[in-house]
DOFI-523506 format. One record per atom (N, C-alpha, C, O): residue number from 1; z, y, x. Coordinates in steps of 0.1 Angstrom, whole numbers, plus 2048, in hexadecimal, padded with zeros to 3 digits. Each point is the difference from the previous one (the first is absolute). Example, Ala and Ser with C-alpha at 12.3 -4.5 7.8 and 13.67 -1.06 7.14 Angstrom:
2
seq_c3_c2_c1
1_84E_7C7_884 .
1_800_80C_7F7 .
1_800_80C_809 .
1_807_800_80A .
2_7F2_80B_7F2 .
2_800_80B_809 .
2_808_80B_7F8 .
2_801_80B_805 .
% end
This chain:
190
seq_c3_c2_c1
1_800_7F4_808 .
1_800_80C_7F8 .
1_800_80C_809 .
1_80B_805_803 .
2_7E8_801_801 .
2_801_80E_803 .
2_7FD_80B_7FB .
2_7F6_802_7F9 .
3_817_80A_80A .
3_801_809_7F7 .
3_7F8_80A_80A .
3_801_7FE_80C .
4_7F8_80D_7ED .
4_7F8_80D_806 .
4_809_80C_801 .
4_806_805_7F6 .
5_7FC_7FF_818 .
5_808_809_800 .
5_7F9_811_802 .
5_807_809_805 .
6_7EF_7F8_7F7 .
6_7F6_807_7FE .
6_802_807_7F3 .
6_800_7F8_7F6 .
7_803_816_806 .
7_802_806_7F5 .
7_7EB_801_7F5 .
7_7F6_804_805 .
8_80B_7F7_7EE .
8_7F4_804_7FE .
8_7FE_80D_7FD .
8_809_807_803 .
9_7EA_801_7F4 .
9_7FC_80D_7FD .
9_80B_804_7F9 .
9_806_809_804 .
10_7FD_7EE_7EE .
10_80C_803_7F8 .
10_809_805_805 .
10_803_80C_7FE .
11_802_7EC_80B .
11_812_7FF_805 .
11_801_80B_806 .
11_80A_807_7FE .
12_7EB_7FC_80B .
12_7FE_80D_806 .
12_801_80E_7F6 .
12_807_80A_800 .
13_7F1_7F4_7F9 .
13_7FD_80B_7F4 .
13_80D_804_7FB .
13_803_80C_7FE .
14_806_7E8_7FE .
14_80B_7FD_7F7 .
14_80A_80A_809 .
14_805_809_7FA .
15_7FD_7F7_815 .
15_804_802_808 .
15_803_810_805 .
15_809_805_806 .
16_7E9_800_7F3 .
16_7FC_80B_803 .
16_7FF_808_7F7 .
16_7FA_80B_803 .
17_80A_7F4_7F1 .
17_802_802_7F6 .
17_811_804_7FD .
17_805_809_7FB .
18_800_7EE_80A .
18_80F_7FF_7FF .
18_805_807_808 .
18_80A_807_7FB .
19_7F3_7FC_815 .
19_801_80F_80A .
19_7FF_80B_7F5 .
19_808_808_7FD .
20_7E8_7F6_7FE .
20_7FE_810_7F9 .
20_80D_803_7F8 .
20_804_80C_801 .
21_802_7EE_7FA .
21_807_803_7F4 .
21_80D_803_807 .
21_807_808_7FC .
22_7FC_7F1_80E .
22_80B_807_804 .
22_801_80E_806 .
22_80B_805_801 .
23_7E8_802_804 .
23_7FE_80D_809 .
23_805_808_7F5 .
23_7FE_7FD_7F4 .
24_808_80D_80F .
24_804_80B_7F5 .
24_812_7F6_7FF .
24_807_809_805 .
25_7FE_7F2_7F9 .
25_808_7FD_7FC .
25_80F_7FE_80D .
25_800_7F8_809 .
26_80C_812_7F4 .
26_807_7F8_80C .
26_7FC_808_808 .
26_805_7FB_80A .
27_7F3_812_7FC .
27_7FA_805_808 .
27_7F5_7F9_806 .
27_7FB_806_809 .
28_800_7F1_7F6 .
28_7F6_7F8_804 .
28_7EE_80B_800 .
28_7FC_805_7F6 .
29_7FF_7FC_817 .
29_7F4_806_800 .
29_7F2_7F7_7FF .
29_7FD_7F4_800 .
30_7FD_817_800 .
30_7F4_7F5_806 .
30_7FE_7FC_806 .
30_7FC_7F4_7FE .
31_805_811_811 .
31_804_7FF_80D .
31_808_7F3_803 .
31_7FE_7FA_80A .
32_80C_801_7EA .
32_807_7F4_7FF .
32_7FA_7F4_7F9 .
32_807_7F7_7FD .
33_7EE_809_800 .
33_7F4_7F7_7FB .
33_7FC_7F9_807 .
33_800_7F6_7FA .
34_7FB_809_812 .
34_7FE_7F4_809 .
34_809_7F9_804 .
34_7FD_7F4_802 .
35_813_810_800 .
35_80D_7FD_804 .
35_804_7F4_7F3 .
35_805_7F5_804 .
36_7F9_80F_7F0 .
36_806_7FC_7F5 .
36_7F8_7F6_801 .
36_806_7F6_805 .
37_7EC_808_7F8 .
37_7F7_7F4_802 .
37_804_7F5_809 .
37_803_7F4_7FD .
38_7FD_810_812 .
38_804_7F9_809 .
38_80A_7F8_7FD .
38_7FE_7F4_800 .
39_80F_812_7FB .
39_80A_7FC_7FE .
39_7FF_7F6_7F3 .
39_805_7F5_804 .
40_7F8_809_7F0 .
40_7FB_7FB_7F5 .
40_7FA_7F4_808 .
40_805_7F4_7FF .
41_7F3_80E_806 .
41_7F4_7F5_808 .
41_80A_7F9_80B .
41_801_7F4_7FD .
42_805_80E_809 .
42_80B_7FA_809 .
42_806_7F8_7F6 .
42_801_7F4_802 .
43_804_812_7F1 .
43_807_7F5_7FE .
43_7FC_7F2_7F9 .
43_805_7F4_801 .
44_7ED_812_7F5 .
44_7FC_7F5_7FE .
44_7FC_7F8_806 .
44_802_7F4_7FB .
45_7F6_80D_816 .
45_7FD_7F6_804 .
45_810_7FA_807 .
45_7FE_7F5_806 .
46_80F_811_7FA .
46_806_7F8_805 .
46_804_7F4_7F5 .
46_802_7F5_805 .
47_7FE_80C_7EF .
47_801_7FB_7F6 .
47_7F6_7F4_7FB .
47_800_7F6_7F8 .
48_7FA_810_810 .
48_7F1_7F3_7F9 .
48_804_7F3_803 .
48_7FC_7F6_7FA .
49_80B_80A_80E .
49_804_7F0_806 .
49_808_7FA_7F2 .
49_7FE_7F4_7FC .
50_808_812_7FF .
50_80B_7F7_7F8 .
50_7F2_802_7EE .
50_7FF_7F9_7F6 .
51_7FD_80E_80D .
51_7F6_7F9_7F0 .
51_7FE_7F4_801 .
51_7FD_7FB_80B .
52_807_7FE_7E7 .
52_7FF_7F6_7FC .
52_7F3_801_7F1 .
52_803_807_7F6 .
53_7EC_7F1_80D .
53_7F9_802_7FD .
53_805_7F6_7EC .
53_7F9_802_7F6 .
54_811_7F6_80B .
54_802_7F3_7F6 .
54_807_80C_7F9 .
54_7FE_7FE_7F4 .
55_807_80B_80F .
55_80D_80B_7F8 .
55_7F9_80C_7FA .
55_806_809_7FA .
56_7EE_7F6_807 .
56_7F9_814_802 .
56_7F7_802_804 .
56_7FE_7F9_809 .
57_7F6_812_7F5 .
57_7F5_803_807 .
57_805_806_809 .
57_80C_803_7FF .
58_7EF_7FF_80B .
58_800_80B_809 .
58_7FE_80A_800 .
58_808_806_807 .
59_7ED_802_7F2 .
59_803_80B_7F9 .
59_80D_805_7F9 .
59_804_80B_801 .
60_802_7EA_7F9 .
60_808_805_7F8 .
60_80F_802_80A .
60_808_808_7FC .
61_7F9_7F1_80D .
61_809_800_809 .
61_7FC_80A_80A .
61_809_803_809 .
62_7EB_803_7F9 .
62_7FC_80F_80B .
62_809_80A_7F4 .
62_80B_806_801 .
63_7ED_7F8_7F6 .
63_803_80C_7F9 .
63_811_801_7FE .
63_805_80A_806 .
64_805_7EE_7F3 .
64_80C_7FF_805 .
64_803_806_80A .
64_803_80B_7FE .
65_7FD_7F0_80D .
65_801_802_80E .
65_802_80E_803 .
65_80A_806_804 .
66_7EB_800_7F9 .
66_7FA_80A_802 .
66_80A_80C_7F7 .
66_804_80B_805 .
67_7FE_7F1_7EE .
67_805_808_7F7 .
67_811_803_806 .
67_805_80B_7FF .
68_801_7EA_808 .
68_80D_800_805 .
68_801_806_80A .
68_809_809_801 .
69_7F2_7F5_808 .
69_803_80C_80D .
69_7F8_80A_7FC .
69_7FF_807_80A .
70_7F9_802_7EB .
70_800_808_7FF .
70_80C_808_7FB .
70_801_80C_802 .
71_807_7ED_7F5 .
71_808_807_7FD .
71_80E_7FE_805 .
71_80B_804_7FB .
72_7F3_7F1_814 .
72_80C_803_80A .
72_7FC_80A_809 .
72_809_807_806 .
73_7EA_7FC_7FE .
73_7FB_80D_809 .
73_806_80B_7F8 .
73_809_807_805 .
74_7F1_7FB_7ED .
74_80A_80A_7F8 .
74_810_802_801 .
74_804_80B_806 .
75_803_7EF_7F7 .
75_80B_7FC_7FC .
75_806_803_80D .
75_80B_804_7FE .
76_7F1_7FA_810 .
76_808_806_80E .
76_7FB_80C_802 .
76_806_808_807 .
77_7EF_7FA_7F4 .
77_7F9_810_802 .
77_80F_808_7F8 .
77_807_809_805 .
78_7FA_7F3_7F0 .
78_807_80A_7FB .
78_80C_801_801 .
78_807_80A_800 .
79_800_7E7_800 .
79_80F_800_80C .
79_803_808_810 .
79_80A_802_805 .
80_7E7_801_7FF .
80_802_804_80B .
80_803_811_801 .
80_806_807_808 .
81_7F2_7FB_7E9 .
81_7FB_813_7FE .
81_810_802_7FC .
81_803_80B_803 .
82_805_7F2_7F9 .
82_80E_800_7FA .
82_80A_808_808 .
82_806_7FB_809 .
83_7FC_80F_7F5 .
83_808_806_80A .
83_7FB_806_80E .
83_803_809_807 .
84_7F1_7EC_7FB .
84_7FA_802_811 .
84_807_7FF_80D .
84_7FD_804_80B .
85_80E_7F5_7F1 .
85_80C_804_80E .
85_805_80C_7FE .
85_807_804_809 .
86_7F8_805_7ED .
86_808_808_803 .
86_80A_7FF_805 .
86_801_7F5_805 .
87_80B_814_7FC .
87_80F_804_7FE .
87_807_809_7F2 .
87_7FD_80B_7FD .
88_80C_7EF_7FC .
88_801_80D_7F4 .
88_806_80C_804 .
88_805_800_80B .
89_7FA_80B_7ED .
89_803_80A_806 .
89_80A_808_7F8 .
89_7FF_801_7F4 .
90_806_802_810 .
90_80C_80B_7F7 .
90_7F6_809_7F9 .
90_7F4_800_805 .
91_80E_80B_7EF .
91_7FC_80C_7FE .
91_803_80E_806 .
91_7F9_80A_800 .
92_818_7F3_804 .
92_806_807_807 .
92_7FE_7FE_80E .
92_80B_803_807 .
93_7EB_7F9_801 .
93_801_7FE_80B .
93_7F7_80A_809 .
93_7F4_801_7FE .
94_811_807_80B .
94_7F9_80C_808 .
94_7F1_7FE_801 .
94_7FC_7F4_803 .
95_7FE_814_7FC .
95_7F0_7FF_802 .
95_7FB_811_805 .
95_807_80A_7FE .
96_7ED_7F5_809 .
96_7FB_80A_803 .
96_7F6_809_7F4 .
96_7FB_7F9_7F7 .
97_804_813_80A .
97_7F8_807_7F3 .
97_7F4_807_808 .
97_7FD_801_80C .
98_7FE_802_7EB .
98_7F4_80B_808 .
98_804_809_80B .
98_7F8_800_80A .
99_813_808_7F6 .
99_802_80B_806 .
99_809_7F9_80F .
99_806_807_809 .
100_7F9_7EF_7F7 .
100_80A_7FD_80F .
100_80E_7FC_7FA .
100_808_7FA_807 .
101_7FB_80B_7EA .
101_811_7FB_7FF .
101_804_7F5_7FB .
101_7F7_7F8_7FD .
102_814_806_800 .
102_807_7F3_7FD .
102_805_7FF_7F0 .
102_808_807_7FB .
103_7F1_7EF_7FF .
103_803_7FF_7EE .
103_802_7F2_800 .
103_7FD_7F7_807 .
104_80B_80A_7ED .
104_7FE_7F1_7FB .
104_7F9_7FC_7F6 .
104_7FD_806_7F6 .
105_7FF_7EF_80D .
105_7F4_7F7_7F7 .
105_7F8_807_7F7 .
105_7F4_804_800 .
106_819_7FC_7F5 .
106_803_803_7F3 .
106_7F7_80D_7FD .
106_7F7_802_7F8 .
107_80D_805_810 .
107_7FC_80F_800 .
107_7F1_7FF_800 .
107_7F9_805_7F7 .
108_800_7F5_811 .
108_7F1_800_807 .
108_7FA_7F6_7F2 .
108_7F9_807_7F9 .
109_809_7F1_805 .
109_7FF_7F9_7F4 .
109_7FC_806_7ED .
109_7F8_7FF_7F8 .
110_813_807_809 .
110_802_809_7F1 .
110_7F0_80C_805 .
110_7F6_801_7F9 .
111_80C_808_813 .
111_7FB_80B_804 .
111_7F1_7F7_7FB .
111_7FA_804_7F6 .
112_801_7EF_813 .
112_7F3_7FD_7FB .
112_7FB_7FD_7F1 .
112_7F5_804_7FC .
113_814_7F6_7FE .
113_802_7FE_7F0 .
113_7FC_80E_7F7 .
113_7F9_7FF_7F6 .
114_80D_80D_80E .
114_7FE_80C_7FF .
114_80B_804_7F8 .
114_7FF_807_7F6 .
115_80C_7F3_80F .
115_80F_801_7FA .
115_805_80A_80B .
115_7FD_7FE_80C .
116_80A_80C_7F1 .
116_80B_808_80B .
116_807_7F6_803 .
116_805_7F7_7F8 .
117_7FD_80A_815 .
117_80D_7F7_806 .
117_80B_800_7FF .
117_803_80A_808 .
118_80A_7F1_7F2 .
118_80D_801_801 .
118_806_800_80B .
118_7FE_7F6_808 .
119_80C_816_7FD .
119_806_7FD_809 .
119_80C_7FC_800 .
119_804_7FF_7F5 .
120_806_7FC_817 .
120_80D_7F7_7FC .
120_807_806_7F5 .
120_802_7F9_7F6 .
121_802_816_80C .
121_808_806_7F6 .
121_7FB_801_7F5 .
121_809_7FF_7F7 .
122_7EA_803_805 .
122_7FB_7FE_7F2 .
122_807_7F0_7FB .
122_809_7FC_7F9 .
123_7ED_7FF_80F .
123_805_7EE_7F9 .
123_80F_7F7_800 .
123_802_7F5_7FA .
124_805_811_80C .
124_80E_7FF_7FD .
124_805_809_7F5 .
124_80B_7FE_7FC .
125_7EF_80B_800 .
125_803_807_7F3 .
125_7FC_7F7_7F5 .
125_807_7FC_7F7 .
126_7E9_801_80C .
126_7FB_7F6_7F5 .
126_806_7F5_7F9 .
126_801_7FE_7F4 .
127_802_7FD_816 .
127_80B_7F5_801 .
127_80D_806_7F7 .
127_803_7F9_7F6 .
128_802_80E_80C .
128_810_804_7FC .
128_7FB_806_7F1 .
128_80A_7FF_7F8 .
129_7EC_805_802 .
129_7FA_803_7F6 .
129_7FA_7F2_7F4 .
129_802_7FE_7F4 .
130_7F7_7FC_814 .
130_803_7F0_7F9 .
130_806_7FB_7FD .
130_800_7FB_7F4 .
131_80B_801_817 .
131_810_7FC_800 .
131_805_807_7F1 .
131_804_7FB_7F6 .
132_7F9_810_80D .
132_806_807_7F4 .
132_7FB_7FF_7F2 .
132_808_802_7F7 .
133_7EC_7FC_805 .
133_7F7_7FA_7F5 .
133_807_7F6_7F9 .
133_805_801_7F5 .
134_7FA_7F3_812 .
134_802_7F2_7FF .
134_813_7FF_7FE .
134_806_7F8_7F9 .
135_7FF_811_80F .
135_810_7FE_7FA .
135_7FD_806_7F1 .
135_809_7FB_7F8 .
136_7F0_80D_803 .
136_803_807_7F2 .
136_7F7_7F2_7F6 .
136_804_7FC_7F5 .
137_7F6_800_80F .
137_7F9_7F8_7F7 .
137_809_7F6_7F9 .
137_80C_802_802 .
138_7F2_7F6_7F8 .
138_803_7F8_7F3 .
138_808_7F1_80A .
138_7FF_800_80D .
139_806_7FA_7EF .
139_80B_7F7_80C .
139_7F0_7F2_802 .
139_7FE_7F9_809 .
140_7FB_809_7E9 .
140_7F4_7F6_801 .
140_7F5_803_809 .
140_7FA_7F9_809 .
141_804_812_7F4 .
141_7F7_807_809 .
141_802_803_813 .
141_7F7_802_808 .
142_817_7FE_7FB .
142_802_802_80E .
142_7FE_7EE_801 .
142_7FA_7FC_80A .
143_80B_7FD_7ED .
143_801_7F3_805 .
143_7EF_7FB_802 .
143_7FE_7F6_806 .
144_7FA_80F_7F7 .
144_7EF_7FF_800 .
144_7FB_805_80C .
144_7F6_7FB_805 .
145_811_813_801 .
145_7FC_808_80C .
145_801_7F4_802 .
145_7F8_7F7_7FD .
146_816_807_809 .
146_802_7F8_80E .
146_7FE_7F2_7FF .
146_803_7F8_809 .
147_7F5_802_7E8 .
147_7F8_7F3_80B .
147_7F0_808_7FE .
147_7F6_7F8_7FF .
148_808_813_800 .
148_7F3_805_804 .
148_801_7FE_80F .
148_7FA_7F8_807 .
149_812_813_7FC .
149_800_7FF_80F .
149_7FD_7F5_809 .
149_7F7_801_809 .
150_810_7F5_7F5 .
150_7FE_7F2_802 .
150_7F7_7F6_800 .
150_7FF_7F8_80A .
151_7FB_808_7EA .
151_7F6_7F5_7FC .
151_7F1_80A_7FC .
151_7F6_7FA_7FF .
152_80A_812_800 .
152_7F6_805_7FD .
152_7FF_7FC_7F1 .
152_805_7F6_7FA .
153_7F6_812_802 .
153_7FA_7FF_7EE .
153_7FC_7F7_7F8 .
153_802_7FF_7F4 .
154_7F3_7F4_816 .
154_7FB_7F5_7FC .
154_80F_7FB_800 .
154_808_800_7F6 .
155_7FB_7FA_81A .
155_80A_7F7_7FF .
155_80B_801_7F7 .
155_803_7F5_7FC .
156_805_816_800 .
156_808_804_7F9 .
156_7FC_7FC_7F2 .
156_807_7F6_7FD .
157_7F3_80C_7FC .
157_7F8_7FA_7F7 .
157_800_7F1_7FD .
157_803_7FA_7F6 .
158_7F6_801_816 .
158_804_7EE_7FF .
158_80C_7FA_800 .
158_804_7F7_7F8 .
159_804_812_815 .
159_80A_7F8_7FE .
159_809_802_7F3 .
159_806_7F7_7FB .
160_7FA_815_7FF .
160_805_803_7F6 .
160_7FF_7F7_7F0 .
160_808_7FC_7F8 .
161_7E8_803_809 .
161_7F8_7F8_7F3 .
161_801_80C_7FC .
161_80A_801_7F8 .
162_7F0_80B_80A .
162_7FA_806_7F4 .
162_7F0_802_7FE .
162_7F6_7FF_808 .
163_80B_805_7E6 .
163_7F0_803_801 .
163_7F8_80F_806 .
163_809_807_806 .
164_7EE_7FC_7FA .
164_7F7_804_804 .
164_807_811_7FA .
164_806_807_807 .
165_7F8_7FC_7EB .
165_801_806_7F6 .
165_80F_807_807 .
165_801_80C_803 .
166_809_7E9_7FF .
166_80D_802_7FC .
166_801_80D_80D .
166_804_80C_801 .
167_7F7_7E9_809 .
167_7FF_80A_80E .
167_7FA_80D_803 .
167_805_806_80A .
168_7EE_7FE_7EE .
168_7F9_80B_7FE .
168_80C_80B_7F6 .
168_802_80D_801 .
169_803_7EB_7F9 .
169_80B_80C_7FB .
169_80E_807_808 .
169_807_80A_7FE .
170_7F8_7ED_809 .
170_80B_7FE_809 .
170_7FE_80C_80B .
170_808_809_803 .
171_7EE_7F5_801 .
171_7F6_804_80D .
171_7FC_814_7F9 .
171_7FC_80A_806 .
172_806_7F3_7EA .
172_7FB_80F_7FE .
172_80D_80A_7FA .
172_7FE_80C_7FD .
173_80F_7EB_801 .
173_80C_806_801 .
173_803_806_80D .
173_802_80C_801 .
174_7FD_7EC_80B .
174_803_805_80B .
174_7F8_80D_805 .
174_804_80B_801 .
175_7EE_7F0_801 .
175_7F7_80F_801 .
175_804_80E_7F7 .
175_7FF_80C_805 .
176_804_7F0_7EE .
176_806_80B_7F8 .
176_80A_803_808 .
176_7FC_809_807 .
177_810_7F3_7FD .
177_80E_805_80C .
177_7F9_809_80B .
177_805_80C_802 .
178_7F0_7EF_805 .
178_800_804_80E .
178_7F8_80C_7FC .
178_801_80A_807 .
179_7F8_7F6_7ED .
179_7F9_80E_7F9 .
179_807_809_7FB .
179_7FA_80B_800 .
180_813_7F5_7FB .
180_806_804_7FC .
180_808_80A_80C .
180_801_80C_800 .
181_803_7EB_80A .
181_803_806_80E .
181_7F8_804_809 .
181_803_7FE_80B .
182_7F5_808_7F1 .
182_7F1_800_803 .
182_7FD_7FE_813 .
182_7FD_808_80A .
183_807_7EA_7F4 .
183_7F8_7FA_809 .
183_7F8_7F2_7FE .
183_801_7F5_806 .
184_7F4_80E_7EE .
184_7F9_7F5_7FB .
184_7F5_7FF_80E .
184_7FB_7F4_801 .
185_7FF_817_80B .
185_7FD_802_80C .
185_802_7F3_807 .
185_7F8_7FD_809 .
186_813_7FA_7F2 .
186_805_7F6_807 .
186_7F8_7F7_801 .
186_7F9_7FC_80A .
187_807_7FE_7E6 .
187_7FE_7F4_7FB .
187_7E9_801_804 .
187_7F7_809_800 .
188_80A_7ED_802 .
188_7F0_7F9_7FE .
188_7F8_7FB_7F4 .
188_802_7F4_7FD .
189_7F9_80F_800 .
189_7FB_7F8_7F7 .
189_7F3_7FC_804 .
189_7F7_807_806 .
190_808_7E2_7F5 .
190_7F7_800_803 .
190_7FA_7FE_7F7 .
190_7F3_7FF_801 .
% end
């Protein structure tokens, strides 16, 4: 029983088809089109050995083949883009500005957004003004801040079991408070 370890027109086509689709995706260029093939083609023919002709066409086992390491070529492409190696960074952490001086993060950040930037003393007021919101609110309503704080809005929600409805009212008591104190400025909406 000898098997051909020779890719045919198909397998090839199949091959090259399956690169195309991954360019654009994951950062992948064009430029990464011969790379991707290569690689695709590497594995099938490392593979060819173990087809079993009594189990499957061959075709049908390229095309498999083929379909799985494309979407392990994917699947590390995009484990890899994840972070990049960064390091995380504080917001509060010293950075340089246009003019030669020293800001933090935050500041350079908001400034691109086209937000004025808070400075310490502003946002320690902010702070002591929220604080102060949230103590006047309802004993139900501070108990909602703080697994806002916590779990965020989704999470708080799940773990709570509430509906959808119940929380949109919830969510528009509180904006009423911070409006009221007129620092509705705060809050986001998305």
């Amino acid at each position: 029983m000898s098997q051909q370890f020779d890719l045919d027109r198909f397998e090839e086509c199949f091959i090259h088809h399956m690169a195309r689709k991954l360019v654009g995706k994951a950062g992948f260029t064009d430029s990464d089109l011969d790379d991707i093939k290569q690689d695709l083609r590497a594995d099938v023919l490392q593979r060819l050995g173990r087809f079993d002709p009594a189990r499957s066409r061959r075709h049908g086992f390229v095309v498999m083949r083929v379909r799985r390491c494309a979407a392990t070529i994917l699947e590390r492409r995009r484990a890899a883009k994840r972070n990049g190696g960064r390091a995380p960074v504080s917001l509060n952490a010293p950075v340089h500005d246009e003019e030669d001086g020293t800001v933090e993060l935050h500041e350079l950040l908001d400034a691109r957004l086209g937000r004025p930037g808070r400075g310490e003393e502003e946002l320690r007021d902010l702070a002591m003004e929220v604080r102060a919101v949230v103590a006047r609110l309802e004993p139900d309503l501070r108990d909602w801040c703080a697994a806002f704080g916590v779990l965020g809005i989704r999470g708080a929600a799940r773990a709570r079991h509430v509906p959808r409805c119940r929380l949109q009212g919830i969510a528009r008591r509180i904006r009423q408070a911070f409006a009221a104190a007129a620092l509705d400025d705060c809050l986001h909406e998305k």
